[in-house]
mmCIF file as gemmi writes it, N, C-alpha and C atoms, coordinates in Angstrom:
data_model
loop_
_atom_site.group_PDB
_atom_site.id
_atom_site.type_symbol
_atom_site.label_atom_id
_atom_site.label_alt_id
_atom_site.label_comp_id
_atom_site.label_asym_id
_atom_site.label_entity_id
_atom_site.label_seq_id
_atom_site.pdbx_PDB_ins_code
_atom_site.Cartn_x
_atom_site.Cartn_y
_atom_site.Cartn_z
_atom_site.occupancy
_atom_site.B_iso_or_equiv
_atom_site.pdbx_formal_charge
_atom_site.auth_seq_id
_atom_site.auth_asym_id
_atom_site.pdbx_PDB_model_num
ATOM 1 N N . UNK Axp A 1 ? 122.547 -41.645 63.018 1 0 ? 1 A 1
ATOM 2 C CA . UNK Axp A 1 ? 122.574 -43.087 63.158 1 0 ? 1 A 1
ATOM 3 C C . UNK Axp A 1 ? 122.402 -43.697 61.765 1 0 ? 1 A 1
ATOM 4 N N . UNK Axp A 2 ? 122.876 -45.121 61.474 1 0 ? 2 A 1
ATOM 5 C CA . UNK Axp A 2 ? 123.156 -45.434 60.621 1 0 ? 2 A 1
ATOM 6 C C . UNK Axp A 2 ? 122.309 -46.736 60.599 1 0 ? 2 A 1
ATOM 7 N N . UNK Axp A 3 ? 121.479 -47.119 59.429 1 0 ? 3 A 1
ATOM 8 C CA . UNK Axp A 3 ? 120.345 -48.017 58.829 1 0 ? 3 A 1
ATOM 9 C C . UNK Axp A 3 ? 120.988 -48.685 58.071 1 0 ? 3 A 1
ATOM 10 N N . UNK Axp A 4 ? 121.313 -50.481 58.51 1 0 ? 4 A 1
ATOM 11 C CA . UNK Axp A 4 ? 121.559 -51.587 57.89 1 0 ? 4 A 1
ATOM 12 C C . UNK Axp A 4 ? 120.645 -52.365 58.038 1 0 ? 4 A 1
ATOM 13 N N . UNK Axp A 5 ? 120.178 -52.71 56.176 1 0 ? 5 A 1
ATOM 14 C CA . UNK Axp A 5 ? 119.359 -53.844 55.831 1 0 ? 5 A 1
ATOM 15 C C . UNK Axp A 5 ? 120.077 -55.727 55.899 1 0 ? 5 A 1
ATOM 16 N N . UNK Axp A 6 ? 118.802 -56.41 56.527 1 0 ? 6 A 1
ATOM 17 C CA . UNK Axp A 6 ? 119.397 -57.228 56.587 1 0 ? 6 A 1
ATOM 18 C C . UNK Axp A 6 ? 118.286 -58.775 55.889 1 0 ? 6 A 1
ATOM 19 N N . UNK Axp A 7 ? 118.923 -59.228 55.203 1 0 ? 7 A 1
ATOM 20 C CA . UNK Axp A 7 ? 117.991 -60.593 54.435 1 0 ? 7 A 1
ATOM 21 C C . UNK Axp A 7 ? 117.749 -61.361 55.852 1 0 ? 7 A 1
ATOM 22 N N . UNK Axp A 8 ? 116.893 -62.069 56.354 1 0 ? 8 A 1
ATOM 23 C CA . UNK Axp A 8 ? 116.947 -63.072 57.21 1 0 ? 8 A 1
ATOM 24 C C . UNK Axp A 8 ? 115.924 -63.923 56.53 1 0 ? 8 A 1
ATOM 25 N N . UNK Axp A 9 ? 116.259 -65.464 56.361 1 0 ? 9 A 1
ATOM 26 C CA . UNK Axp A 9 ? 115.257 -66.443 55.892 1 0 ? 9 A 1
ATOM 27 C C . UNK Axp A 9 ? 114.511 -66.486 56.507 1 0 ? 9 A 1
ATOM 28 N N . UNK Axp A 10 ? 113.293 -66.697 55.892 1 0 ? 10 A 1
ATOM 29 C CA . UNK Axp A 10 ? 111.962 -67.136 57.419 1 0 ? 10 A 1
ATOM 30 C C . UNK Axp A 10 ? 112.358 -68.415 57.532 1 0 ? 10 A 1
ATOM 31 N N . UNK Axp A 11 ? 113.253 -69.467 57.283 1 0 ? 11 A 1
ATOM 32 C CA . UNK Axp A 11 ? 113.23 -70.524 58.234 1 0 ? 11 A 1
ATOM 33 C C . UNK Axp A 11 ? 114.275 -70.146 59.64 1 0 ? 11 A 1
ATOM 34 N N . UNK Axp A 12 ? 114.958 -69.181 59.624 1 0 ? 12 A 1
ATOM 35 C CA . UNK Axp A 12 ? 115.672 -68.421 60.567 1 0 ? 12 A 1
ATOM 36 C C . UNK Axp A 12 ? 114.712 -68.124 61.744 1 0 ? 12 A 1
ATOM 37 N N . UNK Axp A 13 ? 113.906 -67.045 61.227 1 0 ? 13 A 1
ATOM 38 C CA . UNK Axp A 13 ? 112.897 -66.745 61.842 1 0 ? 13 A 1
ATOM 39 C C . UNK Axp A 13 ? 112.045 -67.778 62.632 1 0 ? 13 A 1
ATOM 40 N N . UNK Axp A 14 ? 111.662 -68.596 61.763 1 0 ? 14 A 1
ATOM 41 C CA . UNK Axp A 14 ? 110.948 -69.546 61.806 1 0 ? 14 A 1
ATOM 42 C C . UNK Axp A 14 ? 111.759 -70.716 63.645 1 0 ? 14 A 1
ATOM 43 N N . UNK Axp A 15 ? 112.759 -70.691 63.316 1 0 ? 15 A 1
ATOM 44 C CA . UNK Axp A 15 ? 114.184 -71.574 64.005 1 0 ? 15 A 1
ATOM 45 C C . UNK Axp A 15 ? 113.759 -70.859 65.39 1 0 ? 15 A 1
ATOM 46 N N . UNK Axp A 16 ? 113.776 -69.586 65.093 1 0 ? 16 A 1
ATOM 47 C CA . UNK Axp A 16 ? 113.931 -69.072 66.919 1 0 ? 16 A 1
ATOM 48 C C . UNK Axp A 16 ? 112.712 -68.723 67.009 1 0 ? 16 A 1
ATOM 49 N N . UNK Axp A 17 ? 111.616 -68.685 66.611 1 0 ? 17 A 1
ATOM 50 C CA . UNK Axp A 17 ? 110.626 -68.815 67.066 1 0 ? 17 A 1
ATOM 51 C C . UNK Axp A 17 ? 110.352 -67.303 67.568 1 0 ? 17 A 1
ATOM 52 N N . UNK Axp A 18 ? 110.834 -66.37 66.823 1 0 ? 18 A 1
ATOM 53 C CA . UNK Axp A 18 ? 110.003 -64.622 67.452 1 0 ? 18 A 1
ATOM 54 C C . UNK Axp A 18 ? 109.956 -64.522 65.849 1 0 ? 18 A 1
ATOM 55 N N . UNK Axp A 19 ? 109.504 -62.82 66.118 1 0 ? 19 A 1
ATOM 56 C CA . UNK Axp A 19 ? 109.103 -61.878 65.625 1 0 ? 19 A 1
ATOM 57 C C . UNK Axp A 19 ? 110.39 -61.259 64.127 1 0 ? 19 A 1
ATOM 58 N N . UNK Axp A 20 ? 109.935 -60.601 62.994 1 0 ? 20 A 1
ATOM 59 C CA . UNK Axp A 20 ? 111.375 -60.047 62.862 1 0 ? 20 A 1
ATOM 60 C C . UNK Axp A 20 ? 111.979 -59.176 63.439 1 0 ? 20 A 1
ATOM 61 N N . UNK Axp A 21 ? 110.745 -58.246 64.335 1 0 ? 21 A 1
ATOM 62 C CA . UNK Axp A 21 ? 111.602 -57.058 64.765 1 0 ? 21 A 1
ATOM 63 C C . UNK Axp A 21 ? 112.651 -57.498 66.171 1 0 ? 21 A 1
ATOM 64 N N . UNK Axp A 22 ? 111.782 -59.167 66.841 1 0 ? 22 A 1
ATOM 65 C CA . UNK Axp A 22 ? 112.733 -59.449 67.894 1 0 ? 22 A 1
ATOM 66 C C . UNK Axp A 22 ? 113.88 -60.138 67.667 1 0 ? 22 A 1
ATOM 67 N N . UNK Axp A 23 ? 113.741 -60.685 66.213 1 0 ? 23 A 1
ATOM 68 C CA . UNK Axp A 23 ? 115.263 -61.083 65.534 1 0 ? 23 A 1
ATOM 69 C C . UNK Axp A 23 ? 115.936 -60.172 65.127 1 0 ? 23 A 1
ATOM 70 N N . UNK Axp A 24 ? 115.702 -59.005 65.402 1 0 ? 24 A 1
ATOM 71 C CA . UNK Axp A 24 ? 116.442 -58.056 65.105 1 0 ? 24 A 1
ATOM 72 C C . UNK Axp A 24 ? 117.206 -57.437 66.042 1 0 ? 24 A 1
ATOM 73 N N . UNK Axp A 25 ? 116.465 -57.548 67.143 1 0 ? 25 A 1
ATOM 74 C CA . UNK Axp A 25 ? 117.071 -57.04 68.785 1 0 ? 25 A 1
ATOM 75 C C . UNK Axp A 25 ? 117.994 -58.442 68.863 1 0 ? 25 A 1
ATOM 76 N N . UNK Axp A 26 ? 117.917 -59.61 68.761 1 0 ? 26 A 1
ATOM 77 C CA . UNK Axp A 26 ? 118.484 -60.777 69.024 1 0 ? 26 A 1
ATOM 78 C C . UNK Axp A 26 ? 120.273 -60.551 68.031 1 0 ? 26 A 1
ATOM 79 N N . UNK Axp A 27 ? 119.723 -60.704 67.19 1 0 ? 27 A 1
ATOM 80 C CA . UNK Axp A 27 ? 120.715 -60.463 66.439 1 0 ? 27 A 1
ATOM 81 C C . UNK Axp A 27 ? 122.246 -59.068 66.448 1 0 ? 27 A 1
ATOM 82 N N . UNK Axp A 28 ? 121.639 -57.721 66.557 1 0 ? 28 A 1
ATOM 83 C CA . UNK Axp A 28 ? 122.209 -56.877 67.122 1 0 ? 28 A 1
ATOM 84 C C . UNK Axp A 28 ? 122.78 -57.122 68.817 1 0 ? 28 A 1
ATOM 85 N N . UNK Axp A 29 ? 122.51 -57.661 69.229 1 0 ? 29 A 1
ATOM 86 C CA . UNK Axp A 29 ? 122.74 -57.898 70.951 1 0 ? 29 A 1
ATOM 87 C C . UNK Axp A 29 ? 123.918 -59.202 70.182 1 0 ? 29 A 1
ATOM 88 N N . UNK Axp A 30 ? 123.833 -60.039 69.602 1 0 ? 30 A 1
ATOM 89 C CA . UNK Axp A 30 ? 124.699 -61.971 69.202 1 0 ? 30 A 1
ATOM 90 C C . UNK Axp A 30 ? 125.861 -60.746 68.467 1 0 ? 30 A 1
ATOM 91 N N . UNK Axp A 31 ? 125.556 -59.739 67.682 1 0 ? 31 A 1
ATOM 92 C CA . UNK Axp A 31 ? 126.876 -59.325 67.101 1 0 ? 31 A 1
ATOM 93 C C . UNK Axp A 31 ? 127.659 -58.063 67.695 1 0 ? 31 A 1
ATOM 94 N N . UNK Axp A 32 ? 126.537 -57.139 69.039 1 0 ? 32 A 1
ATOM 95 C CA . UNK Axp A 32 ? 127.538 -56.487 69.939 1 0 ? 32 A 1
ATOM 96 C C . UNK Axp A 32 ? 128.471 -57.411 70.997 1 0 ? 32 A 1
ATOM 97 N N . UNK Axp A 33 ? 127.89 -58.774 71.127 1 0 ? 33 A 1
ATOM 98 C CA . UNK Axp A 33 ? 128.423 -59.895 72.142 1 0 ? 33 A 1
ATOM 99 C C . UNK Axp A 33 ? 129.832 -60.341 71.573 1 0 ? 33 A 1
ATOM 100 N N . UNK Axp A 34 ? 129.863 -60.866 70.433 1 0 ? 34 A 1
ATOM 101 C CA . UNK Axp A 34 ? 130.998 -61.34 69.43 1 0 ? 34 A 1
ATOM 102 C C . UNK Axp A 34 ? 132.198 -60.056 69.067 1 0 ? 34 A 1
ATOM 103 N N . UNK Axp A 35 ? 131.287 -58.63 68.79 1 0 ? 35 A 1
ATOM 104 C CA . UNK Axp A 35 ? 132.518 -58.144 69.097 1 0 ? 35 A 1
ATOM 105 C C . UNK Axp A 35 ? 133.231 -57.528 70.109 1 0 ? 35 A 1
ATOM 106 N N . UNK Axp A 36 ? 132.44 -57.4 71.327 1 0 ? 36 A 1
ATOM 107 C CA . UNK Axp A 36 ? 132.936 -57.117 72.193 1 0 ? 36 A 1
ATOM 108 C C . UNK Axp A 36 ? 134.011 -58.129 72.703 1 0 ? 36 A 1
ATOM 109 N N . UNK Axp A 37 ? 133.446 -59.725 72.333 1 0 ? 37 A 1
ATOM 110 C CA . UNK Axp A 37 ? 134.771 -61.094 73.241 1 0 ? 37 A 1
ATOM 111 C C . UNK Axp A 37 ? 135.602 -60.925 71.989 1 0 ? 37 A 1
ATOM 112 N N . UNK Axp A 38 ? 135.732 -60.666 70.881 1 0 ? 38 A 1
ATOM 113 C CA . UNK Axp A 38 ? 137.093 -60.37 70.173 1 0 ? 38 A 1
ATOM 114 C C . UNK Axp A 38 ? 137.625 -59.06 70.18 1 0 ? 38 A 1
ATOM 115 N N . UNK Axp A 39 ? 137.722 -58.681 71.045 1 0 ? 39 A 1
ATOM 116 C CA . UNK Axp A 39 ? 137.899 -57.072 71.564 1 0 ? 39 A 1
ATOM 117 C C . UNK Axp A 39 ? 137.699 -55.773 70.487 1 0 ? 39 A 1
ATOM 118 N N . UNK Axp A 40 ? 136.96 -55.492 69.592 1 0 ? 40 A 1
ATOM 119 C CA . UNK Axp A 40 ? 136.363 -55.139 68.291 1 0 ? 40 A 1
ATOM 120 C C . UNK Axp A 40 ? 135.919 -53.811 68.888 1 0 ? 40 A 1
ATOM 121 N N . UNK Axp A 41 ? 135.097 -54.041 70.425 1 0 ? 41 A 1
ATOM 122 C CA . UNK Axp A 41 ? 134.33 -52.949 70.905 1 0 ? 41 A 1
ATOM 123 C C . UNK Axp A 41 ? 134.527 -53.091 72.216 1 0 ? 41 A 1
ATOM 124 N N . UNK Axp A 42 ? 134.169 -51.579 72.834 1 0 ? 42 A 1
ATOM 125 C CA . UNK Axp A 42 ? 134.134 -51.229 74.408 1 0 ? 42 A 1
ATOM 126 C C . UNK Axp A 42 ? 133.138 -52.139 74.843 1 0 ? 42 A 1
ATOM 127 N N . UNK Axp A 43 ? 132.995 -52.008 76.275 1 0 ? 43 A 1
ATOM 128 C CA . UNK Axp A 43 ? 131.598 -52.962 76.728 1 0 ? 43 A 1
ATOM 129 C C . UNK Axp A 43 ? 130.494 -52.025 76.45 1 0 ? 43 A 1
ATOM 130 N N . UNK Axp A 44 ? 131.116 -50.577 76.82 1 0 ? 44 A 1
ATOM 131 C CA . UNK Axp A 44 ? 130.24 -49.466 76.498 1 0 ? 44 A 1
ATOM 132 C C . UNK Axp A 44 ? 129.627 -49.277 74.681 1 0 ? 44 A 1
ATOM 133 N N . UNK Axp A 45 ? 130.886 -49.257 73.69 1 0 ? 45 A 1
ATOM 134 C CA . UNK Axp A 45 ? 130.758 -49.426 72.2 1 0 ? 45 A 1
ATOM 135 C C . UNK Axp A 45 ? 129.227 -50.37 72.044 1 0 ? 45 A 1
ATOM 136 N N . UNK Axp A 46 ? 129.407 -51.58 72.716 1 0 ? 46 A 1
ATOM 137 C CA . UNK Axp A 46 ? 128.989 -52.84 72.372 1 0 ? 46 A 1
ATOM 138 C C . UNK Axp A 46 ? 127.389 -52.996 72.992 1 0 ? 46 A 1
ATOM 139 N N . UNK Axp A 47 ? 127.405 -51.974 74.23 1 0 ? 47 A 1
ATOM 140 C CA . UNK Axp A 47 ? 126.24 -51.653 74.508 1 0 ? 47 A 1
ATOM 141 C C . UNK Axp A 47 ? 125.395 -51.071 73.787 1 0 ? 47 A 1
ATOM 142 N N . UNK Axp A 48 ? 126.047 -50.335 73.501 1 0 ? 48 A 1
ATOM 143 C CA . UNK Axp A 48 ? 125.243 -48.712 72.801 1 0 ? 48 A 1
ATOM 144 C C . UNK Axp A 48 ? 124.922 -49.676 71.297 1 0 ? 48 A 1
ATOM 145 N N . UNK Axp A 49 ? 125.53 -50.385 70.89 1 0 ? 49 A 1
ATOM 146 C CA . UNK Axp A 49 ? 125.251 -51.32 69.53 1 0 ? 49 A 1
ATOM 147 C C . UNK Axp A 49 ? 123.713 -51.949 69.835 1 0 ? 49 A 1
ATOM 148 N N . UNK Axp A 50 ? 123.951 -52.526 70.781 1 0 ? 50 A 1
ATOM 149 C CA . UNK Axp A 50 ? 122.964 -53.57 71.466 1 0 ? 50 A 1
ATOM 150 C C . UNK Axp A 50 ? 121.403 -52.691 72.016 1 0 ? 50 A 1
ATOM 151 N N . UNK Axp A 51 ? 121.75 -51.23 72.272 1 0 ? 51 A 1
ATOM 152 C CA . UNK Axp A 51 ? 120.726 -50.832 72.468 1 0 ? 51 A 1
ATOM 153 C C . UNK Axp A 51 ? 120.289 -50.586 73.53 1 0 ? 51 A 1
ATOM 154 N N . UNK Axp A 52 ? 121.269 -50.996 74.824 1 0 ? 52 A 1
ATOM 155 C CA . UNK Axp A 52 ? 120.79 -51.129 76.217 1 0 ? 52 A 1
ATOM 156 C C . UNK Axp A 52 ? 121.99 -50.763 76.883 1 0 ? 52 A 1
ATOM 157 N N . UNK Axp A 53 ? 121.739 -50.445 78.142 1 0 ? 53 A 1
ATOM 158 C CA . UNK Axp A 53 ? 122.892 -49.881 79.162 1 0 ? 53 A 1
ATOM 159 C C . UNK Axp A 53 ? 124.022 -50.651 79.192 1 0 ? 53 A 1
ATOM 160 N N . UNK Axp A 54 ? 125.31 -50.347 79.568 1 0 ? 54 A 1
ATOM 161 C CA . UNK Axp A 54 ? 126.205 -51.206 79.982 1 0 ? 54 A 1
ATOM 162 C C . UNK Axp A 54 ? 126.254 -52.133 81.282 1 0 ? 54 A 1
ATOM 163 N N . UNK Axp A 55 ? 125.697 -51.624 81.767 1 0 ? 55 A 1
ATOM 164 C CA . UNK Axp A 55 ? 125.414 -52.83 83.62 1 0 ? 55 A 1
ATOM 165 C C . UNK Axp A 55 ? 124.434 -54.174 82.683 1 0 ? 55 A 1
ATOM 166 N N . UNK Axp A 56 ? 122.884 -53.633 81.635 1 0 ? 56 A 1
ATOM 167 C CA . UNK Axp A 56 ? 122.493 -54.485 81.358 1 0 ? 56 A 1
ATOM 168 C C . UNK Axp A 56 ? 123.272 -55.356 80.461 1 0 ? 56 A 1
ATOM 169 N N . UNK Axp A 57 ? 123.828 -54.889 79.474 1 0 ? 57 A 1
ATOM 170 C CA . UNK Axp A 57 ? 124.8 -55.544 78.394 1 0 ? 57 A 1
ATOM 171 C C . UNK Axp A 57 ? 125.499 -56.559 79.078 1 0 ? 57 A 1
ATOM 172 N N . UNK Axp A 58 ? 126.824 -56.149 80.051 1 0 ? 58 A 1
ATOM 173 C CA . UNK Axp A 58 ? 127.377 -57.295 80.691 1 0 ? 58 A 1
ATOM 174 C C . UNK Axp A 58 ? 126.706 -58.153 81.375 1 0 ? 58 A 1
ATOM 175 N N . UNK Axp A 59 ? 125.764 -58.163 82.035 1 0 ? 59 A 1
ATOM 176 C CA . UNK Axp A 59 ? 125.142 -58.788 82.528 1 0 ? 59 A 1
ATOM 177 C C . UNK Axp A 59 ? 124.675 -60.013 81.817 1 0 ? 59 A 1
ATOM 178 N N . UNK Axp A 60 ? 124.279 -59.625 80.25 1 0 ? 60 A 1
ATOM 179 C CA . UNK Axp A 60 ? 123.73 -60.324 79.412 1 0 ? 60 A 1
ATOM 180 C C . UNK Axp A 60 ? 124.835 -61.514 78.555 1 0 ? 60 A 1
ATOM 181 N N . UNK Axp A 61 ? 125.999 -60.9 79.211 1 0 ? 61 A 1
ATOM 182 C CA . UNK Axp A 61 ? 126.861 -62.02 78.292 1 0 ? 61 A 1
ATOM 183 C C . UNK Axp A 61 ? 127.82 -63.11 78.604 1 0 ? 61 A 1
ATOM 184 N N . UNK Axp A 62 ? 126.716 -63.138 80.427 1 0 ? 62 A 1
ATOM 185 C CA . UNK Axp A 62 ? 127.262 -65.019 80.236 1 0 ? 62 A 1
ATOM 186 C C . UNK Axp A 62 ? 126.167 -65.939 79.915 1 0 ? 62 A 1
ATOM 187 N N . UNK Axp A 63 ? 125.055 -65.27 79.154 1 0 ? 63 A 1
ATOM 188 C CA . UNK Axp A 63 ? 123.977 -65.78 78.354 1 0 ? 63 A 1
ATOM 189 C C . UNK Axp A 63 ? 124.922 -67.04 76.884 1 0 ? 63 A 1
ATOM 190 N N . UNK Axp A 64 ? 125.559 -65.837 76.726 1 0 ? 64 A 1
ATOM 191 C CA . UNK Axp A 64 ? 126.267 -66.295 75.121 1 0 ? 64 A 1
ATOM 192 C C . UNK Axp A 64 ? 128.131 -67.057 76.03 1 0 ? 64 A 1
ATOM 193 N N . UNK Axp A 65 ? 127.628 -66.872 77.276 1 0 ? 65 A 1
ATOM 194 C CA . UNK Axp A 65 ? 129.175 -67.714 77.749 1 0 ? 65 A 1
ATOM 195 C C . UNK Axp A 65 ? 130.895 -66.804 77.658 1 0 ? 65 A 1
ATOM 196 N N . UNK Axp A 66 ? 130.35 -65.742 77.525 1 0 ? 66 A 1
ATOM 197 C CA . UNK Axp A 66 ? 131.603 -64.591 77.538 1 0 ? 66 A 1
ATOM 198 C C . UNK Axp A 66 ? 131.583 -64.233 78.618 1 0 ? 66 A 1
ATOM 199 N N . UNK Axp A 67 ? 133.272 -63.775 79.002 1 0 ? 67 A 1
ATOM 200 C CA . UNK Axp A 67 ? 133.009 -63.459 80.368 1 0 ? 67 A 1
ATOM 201 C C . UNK Axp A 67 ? 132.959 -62.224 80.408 1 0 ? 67 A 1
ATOM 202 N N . UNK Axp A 68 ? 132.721 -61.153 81.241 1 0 ? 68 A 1
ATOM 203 C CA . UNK Axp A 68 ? 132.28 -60.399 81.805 1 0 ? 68 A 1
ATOM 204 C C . UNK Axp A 68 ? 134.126 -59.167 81.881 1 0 ? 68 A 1
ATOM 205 N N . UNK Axp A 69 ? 135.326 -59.475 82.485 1 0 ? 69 A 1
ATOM 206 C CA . UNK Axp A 69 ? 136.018 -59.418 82.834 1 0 ? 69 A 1
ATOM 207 C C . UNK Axp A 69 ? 137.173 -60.488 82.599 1 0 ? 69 A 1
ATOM 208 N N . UNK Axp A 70 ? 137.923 -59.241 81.762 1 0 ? 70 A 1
ATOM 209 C CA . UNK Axp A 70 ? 138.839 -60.329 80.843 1 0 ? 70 A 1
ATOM 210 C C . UNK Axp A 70 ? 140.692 -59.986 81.213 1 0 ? 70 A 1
ATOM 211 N N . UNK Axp A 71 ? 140.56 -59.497 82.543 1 0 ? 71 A 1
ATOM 212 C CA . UNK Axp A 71 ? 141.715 -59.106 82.82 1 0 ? 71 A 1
ATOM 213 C C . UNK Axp A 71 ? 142.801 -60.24 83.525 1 0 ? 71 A 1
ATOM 214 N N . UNK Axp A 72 ? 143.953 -60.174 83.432 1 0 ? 72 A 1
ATOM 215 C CA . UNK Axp A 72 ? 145.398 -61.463 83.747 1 0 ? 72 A 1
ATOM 216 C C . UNK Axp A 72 ? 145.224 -60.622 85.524 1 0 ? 72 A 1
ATOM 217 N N . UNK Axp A 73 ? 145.802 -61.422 86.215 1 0 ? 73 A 1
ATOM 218 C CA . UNK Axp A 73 ? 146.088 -61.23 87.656 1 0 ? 73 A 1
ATOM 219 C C . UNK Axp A 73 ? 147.128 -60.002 87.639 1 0 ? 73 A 1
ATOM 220 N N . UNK Axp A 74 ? 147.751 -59.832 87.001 1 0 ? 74 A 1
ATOM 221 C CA . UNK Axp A 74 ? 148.96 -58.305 86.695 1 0 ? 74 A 1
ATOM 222 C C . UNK Axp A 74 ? 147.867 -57.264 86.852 1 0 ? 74 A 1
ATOM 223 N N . UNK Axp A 75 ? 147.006 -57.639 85.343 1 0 ? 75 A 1
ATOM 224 C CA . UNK Axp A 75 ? 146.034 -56.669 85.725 1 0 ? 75 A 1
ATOM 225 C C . UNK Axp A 75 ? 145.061 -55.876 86.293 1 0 ? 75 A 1
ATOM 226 N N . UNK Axp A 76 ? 144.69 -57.169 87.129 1 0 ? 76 A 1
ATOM 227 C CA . UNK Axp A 76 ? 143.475 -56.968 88.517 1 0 ? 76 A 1
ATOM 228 C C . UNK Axp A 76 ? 144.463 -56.395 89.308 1 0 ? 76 A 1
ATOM 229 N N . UNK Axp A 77 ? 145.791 -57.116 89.806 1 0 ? 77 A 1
ATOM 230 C CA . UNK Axp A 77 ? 146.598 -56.204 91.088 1 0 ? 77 A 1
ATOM 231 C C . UNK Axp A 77 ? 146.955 -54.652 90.714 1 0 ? 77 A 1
ATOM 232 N N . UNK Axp A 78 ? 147.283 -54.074 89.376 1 0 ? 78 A 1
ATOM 233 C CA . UNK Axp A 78 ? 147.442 -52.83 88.785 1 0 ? 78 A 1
ATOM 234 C C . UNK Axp A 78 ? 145.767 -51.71 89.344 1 0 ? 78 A 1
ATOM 235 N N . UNK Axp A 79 ? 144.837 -52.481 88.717 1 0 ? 79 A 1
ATOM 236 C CA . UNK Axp A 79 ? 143.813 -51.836 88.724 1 0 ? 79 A 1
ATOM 237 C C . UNK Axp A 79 ? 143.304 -51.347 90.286 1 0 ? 79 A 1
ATOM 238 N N . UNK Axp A 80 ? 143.657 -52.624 91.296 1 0 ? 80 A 1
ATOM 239 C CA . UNK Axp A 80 ? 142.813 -52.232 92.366 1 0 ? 80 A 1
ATOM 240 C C . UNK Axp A 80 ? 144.058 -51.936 93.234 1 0 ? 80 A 1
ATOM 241 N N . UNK Axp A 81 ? 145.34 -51.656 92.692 1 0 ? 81 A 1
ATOM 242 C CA . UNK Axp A 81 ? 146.18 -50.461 93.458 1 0 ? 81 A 1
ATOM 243 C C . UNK Axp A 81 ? 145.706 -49.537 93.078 1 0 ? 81 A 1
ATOM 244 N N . UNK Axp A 82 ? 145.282 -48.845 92.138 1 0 ? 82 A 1
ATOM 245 C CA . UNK Axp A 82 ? 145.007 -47.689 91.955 1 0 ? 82 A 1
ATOM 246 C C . UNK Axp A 82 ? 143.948 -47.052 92.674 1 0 ? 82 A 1
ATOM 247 N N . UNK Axp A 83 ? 142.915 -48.187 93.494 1 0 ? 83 A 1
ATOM 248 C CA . UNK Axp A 83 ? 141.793 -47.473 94.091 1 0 ? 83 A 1
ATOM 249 C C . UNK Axp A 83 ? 141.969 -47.215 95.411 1 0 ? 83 A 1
């Protein structure tokens, strides 16, 4: 696993009102969210970024207003012929 340092201002800190280590969970979770809705990462990728399961991950991201399920009607009728 791989260790990125990160500057955060304490008026940042200060702004959201935690901890650094919980601006740190905050932050990792705001940038597995962003790349998962610009399709960057799996939901799974984006989990495993974030630190937490994939059922919890999606769950967590109509927090930030992403949806969940980003498929066209072609694609929902494709998918649930197949089941």
């Amino acid at each position: 696993m791989n260790k990125i340092l990160l500057d955060v201002p304490n008026e940042s800190l200060l702004a959201l009102r935690v901890s650094p280590e919980d601006a740190g969970r905050r932050i990792l979770l705001a940038a597995a969210v962003k790349l998962y809705e610009v399709g960057e990462l799996s939901s799974g990728a984006a989990a495993a970024l974030a630190g937490m399961p994939r059922v919890a991950f999606l769950n967590r991201l109509a927090e930030f207003g992403v949806e969940t399920f980003r498929l066209t009607e072609d694609e929902l009728r494709q998918e649930t012929s197949l089941v």
